[in-house]
N, C-alpha and C positions, 0 to 999 in steps of 0.2 A: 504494500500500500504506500501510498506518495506519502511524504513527510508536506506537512501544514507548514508555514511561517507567516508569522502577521508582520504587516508594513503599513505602517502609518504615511497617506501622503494628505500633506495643507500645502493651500495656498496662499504664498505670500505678495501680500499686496504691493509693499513698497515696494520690491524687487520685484514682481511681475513676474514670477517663475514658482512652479509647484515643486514640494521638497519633500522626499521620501527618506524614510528612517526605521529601524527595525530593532529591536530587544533581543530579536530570534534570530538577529543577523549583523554580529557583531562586524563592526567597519562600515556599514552601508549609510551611506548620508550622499545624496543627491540628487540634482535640479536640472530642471528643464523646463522650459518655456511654455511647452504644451502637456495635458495630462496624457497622450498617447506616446508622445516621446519619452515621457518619465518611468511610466510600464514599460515600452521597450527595455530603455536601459537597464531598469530594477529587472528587469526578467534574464538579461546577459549576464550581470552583476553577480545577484544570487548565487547560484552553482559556483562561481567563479572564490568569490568571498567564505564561503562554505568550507572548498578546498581548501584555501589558504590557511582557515580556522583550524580546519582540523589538522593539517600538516605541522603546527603551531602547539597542537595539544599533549600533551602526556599520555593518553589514551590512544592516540594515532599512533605511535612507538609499537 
């Protein structure tokens, strides 16, 4: 079964770009202009970020 991760994305006004952030995805903080660019990204990201985490862990050893 696929692993769940929540991502929080707001939209900031002053800056006129949407910002996604994760609890469940340590590293991940990023902006884009439109909300379909911001889910691209966060969906490249993810798995990417994941590796990294885990590569990083005591557990991955």
């Amino acid at each position: 079964m696929p692993q769940t991760y929540e991502v929080a994305a707001e939209w900031d006004e002053a800056a006129g770009v949407w910002i996604a952030t994760s609890d469940d995805v340590p590293g991940l903080c990023v902006q884009a202009a439109s909300f379909d660019e911001l889910a691209d990204t966060v969906a490249a990201l993810v798995p990417e970020l994941l590796t990294l985490n885990a590569a990083g862990s005591p557990q991955a050893c």
